[in-house]
C-alpha positions in Angstrom: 0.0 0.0 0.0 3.1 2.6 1.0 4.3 1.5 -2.6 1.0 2.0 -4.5 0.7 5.5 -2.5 4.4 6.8 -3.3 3.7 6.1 -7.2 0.8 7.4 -7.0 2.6 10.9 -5.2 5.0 10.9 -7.9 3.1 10.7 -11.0 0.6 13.5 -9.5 3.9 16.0 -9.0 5.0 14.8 -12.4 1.4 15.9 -13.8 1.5 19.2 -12.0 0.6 22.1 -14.8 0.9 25.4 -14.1 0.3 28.4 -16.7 2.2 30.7 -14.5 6.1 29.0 -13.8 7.1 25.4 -14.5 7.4 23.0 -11.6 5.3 25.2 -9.1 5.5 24.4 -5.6 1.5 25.6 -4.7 0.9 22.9 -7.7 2.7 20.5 -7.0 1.3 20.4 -3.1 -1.9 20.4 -4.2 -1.7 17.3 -6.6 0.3 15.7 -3.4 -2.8 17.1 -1.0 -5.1 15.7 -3.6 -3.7 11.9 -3.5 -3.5 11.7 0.1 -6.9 12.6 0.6 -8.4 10.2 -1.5 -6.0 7.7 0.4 -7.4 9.1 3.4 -10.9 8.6 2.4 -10.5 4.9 1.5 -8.6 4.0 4.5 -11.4 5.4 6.6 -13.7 3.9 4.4 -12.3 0.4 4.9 -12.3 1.0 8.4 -15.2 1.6 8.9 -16.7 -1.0 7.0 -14.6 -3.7 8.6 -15.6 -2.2 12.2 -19.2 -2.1 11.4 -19.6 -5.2 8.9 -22.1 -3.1 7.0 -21.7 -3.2 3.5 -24.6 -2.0 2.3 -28.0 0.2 3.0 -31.9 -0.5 1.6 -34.1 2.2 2.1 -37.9 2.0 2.4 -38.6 3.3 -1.3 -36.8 0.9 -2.3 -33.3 1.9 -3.2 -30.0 0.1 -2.3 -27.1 1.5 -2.0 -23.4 -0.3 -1.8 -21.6 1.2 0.9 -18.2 0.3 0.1 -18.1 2.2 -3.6 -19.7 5.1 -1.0 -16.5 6.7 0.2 -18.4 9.9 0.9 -21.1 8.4 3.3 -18.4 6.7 5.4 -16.4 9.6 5.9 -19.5 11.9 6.2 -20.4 9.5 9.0 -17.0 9.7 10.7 -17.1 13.5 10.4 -20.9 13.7 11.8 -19.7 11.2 14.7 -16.7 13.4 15.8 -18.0 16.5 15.5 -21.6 15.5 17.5 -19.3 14.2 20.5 -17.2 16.3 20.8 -15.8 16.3 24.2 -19.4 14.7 25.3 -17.7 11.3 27.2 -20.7 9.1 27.0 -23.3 9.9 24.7 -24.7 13.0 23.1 -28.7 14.1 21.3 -28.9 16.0 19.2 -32.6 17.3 17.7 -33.3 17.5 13.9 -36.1 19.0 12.9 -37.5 18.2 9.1 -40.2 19.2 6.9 -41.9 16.2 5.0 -43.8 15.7 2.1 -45.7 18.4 0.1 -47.6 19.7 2.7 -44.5 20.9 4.5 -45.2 18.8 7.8 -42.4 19.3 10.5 -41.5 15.9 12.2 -39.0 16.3 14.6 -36.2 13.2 15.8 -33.2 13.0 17.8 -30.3 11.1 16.8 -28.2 9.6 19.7 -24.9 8.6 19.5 -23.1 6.7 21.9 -19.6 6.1 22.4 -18.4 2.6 22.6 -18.5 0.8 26.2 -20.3 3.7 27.6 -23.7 4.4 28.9 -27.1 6.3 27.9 -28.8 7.3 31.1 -31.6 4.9 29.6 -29.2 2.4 30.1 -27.7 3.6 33.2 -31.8 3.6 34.6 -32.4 0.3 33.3 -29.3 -1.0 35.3 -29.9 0.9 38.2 -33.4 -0.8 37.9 -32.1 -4.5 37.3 -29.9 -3.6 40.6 -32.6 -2.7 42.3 -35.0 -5.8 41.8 -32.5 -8.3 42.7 -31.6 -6.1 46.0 -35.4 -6.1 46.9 -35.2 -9.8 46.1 -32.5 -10.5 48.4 -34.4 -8.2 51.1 -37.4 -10.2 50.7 -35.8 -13.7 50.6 -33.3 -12.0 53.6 -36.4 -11.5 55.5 -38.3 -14.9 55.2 -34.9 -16.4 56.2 -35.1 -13.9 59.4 -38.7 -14.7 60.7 -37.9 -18.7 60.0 -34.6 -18.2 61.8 -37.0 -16.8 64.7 -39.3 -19.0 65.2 -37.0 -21.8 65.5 -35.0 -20.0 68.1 -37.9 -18.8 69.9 -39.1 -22.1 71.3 -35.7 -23.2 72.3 -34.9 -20.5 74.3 -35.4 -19.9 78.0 -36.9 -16.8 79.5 -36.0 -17.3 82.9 -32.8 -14.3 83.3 -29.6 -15.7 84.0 -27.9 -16.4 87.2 -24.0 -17.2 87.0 -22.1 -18.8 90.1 -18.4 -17.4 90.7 -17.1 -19.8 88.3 -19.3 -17.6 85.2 -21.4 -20.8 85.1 -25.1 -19.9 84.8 -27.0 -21.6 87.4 -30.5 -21.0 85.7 -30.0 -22.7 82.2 -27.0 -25.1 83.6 -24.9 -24.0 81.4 -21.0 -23.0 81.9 -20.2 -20.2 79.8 -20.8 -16.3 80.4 -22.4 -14.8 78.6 -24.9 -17.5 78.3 -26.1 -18.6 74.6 -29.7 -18.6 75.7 -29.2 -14.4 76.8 -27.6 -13.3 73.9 -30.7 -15.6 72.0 -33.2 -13.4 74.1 -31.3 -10.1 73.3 -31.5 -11.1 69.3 -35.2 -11.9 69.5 -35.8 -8.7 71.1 -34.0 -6.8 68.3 -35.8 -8.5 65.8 -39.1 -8.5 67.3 -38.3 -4.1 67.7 -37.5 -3.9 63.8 -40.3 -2.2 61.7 -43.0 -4.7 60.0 -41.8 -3.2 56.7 -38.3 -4.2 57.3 -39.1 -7.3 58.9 -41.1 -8.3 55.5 -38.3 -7.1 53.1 -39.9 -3.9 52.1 
């Protein structure tokens, strides 16, 4: 391609009229400014193209168009993509207004573009939404597991207080350990039995 491109150069300079002085340099830059932006334009064409794997476009009257013979459109759409960005780092809409059909109806759209691996705040909502339904999921699962968890240590715990010896052995539930399992159970019960009936549910 560098070969192709460097012939190409040359015979352009070599081609170069001017009526005014032979060999002018304002001529011969723009034969050389000439070649390299057609090179430009199928480079970015071919880019594209390969990026996009769209190689051609059917429009609702009816007519196709090739995309790769369209080096315009491709570097149109490059242009149009750069210069609606900007220094936008996610996304950008913009509003075009049109007038359609012979009775010069306005219809009015908004193109958005989106750079890649970035987010729309439509997106953005519908993750924050996704988020959200699996935490209320794990709240509500969270708090069947709770109330199970409760009645199961409810009846297996004693009310009667503690009473603990000098050795820190509690007399009341013959147990010797301090502090005794079956008071920290009654302290847990009593926290969950103060939580809300909306937490307590999961909502």
């Amino acid at each position: 391609m560098a070969d192709d491109l460097r012939q190409r150069i040359a015979e352009a300079i070599a081609n170069a009229e001017c009526e005014k002085q032979p060999r002018c340099a304002d001529c011969m830059a723009d034969a050389v400014m000439s070649v390299v932006e057609d090179e430009a334009l199928d480079r970015m064409t071919e880019h594209f193209v390969n990026e996009t794997k769209v190689r051609s476009m059917d429009f609702r009257n009816g007519m196709s168009m090739d995309l790769e013979p369209a080096r315009e459109l491709a570097a149109v759409w490059v242009g149009c993509a750069r210069g609606m960005l900007g220094d936008a780092p996610n996304y950008t809409e913009t509003k075009v207004t049109y007038t359609v059909s012979l009775a010069g109806e306005v219809e009015e759209y908004a193109f958005t573009l989106q750079r890649v691996g970035k987010l729309t705040p439509h997106e953005a909502r519908q993750r924050a939404e996704r988020e959200r339904d699996e935490w209320r999921e794990r709240a509500e699962r969270a708090g069947t597991e709770r109330d199970e968890l409760r009645s199961l240590i409810r009846p297996l715990t004693y009310a009667t207080p503690c009473e603990y010896d000098h050795d820190d052995h509690c007399q009341a539930h013959s147990l010797h350990s301090r502090p005794c399992p079956h008071a920290r159970a009654q302290e847990l019960l009593a926290a969950l039995d103060a939580l809300p009936e909306e937490t307590t549910d999961g909502q």
